[in-house]
N, C-alpha and C positions, 0 to 999 in steps of 0.2 A: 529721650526714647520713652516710649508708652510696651507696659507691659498688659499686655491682653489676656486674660485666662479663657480659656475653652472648658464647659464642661466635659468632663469625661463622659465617652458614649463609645459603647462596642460597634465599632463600622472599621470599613478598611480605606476610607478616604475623609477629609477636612476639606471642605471649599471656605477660601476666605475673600471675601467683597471688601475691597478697600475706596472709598468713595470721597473724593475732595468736598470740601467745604471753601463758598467762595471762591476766595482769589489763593487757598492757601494750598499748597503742594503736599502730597504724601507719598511716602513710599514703606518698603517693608526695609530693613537692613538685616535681620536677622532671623529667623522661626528656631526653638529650639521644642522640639517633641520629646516625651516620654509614653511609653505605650508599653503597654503587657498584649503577646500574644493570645490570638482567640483562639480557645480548638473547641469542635464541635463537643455539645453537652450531651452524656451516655444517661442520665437519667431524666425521666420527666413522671408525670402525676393528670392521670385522666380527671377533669373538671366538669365537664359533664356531657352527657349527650342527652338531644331532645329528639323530641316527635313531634311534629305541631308545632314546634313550640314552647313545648312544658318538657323539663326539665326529667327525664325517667333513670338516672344514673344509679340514682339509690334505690330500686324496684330491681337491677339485676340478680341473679341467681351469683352469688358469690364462685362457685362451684365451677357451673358451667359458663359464665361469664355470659347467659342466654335469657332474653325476656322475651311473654308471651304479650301481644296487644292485641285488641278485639276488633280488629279491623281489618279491613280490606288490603291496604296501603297508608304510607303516610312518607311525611317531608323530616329526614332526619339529618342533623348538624351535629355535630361534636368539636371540643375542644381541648387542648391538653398544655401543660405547663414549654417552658426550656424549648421554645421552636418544635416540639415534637411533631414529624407528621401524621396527618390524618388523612382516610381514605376512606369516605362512605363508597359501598356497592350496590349497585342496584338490586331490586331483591328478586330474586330466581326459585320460584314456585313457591310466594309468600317469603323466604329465607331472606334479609338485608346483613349485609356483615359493614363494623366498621372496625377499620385496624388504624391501631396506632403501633408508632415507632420510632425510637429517641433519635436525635439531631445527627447523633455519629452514626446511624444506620444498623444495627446492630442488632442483628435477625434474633438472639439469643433472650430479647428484651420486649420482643415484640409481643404487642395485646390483640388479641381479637373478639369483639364480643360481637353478638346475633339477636336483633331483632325481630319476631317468626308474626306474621302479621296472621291472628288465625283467623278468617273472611277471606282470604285471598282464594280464586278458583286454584286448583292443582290439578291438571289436566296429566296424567300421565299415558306414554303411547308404550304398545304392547308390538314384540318382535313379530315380525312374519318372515314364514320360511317354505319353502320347499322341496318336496321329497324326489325330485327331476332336475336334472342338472340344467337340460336345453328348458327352463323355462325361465322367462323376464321378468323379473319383480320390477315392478315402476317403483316402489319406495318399499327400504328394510324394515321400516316398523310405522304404526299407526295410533290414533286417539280412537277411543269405543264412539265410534256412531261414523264416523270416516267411512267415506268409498275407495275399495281399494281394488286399483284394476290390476290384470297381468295377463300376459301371454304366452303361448309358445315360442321358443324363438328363431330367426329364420330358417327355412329348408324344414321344418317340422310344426304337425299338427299334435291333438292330442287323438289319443287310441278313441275315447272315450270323457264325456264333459268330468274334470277334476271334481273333489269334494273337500270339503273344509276340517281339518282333525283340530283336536286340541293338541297344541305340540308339550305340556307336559304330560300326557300321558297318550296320545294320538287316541283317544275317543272320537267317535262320531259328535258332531256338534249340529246338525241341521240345517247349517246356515244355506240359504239359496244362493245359488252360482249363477247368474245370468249371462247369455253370450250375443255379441252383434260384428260381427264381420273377424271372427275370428280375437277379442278382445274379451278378456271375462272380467266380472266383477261381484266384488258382494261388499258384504256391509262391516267393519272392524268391532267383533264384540269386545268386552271388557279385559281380553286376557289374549297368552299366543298361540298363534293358529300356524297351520300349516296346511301348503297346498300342495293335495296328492293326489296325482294322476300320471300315468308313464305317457310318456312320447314316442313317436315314431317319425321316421326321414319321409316326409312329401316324394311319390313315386312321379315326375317331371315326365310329359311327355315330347317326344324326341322326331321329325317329322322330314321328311326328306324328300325334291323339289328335284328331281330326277331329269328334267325334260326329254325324256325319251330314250336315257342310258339306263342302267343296271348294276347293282351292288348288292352284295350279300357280306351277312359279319357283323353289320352296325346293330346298336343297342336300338331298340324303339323307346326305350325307358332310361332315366337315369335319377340319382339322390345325390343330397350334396355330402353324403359319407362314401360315394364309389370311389376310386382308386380315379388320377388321370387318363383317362384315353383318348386315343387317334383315330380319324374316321378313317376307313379301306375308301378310295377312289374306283368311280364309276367308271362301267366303258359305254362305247357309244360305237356303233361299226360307220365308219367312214367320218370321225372326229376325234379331235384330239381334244384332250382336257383339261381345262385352265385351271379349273381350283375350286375349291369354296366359299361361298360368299352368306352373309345371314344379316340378322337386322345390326348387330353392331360391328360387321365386320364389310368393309365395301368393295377393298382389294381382294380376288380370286386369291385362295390360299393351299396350295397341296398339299398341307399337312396342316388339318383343321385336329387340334386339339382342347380337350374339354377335361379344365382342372377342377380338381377336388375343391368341394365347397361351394360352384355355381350352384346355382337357384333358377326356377322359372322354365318354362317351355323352352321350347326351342326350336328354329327353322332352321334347316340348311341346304341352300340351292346349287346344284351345280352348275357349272360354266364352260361351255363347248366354242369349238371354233371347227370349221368346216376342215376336212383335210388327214389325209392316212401320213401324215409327219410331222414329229416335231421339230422346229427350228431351234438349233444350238449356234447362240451365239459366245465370244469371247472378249470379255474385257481386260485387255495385258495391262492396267494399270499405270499407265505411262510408256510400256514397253511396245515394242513395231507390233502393226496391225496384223490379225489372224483372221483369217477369213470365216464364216459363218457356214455352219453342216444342215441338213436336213438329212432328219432319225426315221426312217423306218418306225413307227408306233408298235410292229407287234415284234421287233426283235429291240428296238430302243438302246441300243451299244452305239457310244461317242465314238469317234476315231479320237485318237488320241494324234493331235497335230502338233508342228513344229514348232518347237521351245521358241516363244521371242527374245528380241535382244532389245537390252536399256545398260544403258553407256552408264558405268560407276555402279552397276548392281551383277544378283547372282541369281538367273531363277530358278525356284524351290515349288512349283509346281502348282496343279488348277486343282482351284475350291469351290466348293458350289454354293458359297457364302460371302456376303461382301465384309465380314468381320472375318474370313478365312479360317474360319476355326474346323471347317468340313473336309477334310483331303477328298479330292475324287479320284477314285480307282476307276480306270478306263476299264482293267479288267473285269472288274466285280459288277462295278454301278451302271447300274440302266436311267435312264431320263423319265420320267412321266409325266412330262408336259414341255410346254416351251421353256427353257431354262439359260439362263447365263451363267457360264463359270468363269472364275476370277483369278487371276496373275497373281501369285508372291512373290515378292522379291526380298533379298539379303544386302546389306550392303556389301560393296568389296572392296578390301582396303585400298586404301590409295598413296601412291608413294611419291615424295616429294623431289625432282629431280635437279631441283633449282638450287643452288647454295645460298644459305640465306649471308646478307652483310651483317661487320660487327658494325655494332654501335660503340663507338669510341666514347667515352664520360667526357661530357659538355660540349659536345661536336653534334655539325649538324647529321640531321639520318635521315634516311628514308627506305623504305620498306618498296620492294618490289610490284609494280599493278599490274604484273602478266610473269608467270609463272610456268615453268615444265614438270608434265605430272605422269605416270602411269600405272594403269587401273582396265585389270582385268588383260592382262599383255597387249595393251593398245596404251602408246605413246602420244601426249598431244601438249598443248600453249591453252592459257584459260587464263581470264582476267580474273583478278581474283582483290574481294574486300578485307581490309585490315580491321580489327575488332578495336576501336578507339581506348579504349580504357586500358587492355594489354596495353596498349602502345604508349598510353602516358604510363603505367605503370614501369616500363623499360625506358623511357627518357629519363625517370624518375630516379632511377637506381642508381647508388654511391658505392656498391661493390659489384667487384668481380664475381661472373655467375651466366646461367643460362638459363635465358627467360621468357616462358610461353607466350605463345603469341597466337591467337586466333585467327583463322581465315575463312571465307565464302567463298568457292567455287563459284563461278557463271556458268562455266561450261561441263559443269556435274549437279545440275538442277539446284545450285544454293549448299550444296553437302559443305559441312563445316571441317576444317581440319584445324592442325593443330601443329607448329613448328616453334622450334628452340633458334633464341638469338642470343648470341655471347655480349654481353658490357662486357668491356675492358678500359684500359687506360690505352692511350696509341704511345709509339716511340718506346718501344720497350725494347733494349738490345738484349739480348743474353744469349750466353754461352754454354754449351753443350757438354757435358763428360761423359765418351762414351760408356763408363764406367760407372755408370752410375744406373742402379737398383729401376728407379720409379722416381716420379712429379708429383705432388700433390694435385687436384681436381682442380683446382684454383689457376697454379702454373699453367698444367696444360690447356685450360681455356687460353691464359694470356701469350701463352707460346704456339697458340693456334691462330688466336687474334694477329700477332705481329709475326707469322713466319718469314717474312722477307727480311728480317732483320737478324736473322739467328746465322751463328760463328760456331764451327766445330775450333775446341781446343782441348788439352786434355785438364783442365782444370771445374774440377766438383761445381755443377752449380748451387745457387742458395737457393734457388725457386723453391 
């Protein structure tokens, strides 16, 4: 055996190359290691840091741990004992910092010293503000000689062209305000300025496209701090009227409303159809056909017509909304224009008349494909879908219990319900005492399951 020594060297691995010579064989038989753990080193010793290249460690400020150099910029390296790291920063208005810090991390130890390159430009930008809420600042602060624009902002002009203050002391400062389509601008002196001028809301003009009806009420003017409002509808003698229509809107609308915060002119035309009636038609939602009214225009009162009928519901009555959120009152509500009102419906329960089969534990089953149901005092037969996963889930079952089961109506538009099947074991005999209090939930599943097998005697059962 050849003993090999290793020097000793702080790593966390040894590679060893073993390499034949000739014809002769080698192998390893044994390694036997000795090692002292590493832990990281809490102290180190700044060695130097350069500029250039030259060496400036001994020129710091012991104090401040800060040197001044006479230059613009420069290329600086540093180095420190015990793995310590370093970290040159870029230098940030002439400012470079380099920080060192020992191998175990240990913020308590940390060096920072600063390089101030005095050549460097130091450009500093000065706050801009404004004395007006609705006005846009394009940028919160600027460099002395910068263009700085701003604006009003939407729905509002200025009273009067703003003027530029000092904002420590709001003095007058001179500077010129230039304007071109509504955009102003001037020039960033050396210090903070504020831009004061009040604002006012853009008076919108409001235009209205009558074809030969009449309206009274409506605004000719609006701002975008008015409240919401609803235009009043035109009339027109011998037409009925469809609605409102403008540049963003294409469908005729009878209640043309205009929210808080639009901006911009605005057109709006009305839309006539020849004829002293409006046509009310009725969409029952699935429910039997209702036949179609024509309204008198100047008294405009629906009749109010016969509830329709839809097989497995409850109607709750006509909306003049297809989200139904509108009740219409025959009595109260008038029509103003050609309108459809819409069918609600409820569901109504539905009762299941059919007895479902038990399923006996590990016997075959099957589940009924036609069903007796009644819903809404009408009796009928309806094929109906089993919900597959219910159904493994109840072939599944190792106890006694009763277990939901899902179903699809055919013949109640798909309505889902929902029926209990008992698991049980089969061949159950047992015997009855009249005398006896109550069953547990359990028995009486299984003494429901198998009642053709049940014996009156007078002995207590154990169920």
């Amino acid at each position: 055996m050849i003993d090999i020594p290793i020097e000793a060297v702080e790593t966390t691995a040894i590679r060893i190359t073993v390499i034949p010579q000739d014809s002769n064989w080698v192998g390893i038989e044994e390694i036997e290691t000795y090692y002292v753990p590493i832990t990281a080193k809490e102290d180190y010793v700044v060695t130097s840091i350069k500029v250039d290249g030259t060496d400036v460690l001994a020129q710091f400020d012991e104090d401040t741990k800060s040197l001044d150099v006479d230059a613009e910029a420069g290329e600086i390296t540093a180095e420190a004992t015990n793995n310590a790291s370093v970290t040159v920063l870029e230098a940030v208005n002439g400012a470079a910092k380099i920080i060192f810090l020992p191998e175990n991390a240990d913020e308590a130890k940390k060096q920072e010293y600063t390089v101030n390159f005095k050549k460097a430009a130091t450009e500093e930008s000065s706050l801009i503000a404004a004395s007006d809420e609705h006005v846009d600042l394009l940028t919160a602060k600027a460099k002395e000689g910068a263009t700085v624009t701003f604006q009003a902002q939407k729905g509002y002009t200025f009273a009067k062209t703003p003027v530029i203050l000092k904002s420590a002391d709001s003095s007058a400062t001179g500077i010129e305000v230039t304007e071109e389509n509504g955009v102003y601008s001037f020039i960033m002196p050396a210090y903070g300025v504020t831009v004061s001028g009040d604002t006012k809301a853009i008076a919108y003009a409001i235009t209205y496209l009558l074809g030969g009806g009449t309206v009274s009420g409506n605004p000719a003017t609006y701002t975008i701090e008015d409240r919401a409002f609803t235009l009043k509808n035109p009339v027109k003698e011998g037409y009925a009227f469809l609605g409102w229509t403008s540049d963003t809107v294409s469908d005729p609308q009878i209640r043309m409303t205009v929210l808080t915060g639009t901006t911009g002119n605005l057109v709006f035309a009305a839309n006539w159809r020849l004829g002293t009636t409006y046509t009310i038609t009725f969409d029952s939602m699935g429910g039997s056909e209702v036949e179609a009214q024509k309204v008198p225009i100047d008294s405009a009162f629906i009749t109010e017509p016969e509830s329709p009928v839809r097989r497995g519901y409850t109607f709750a009555g006509w909306y003049s909304d297809e989200e139904l959120t509108k009740l219409w009152s025959f009595a109260e509500d008038t029509a103003i224009t050609d309108m459809t009102l819409y069918a609600k419906w409820t569901e109504s329960p539905v009762k299941v008349n059919t007895e479902m089969p038990v399923y006996y534990l590990e016997q075959p089953f099957n589940m009924p494909g036609n069903i007796n149901v009644t819903v809404n005092e009408e009796t009928f037969n309806t094929n109906v879908s089993w919900n597959q996963e219910d159904l493994a889930a109840l072939l599944a079952a190792e106890e006694v219990g009763a277990y939901e089961v899902r179903g699809v109506l055919a013949g109640l538009e798909d309505r889902e319900i929902t029926v209990k099947v008992t698991a049980s074991p089969d061949g159950i005999v047992y015997f009855v005492d009249n005398g006896a209090a109550s069953f547990t939930a359990k028995a009486e599943l299984m003494m429901a399951a198998n009642k053709g097998n049940r014996e009156e005697c007078c002995l207590r059962s154990g169920l």
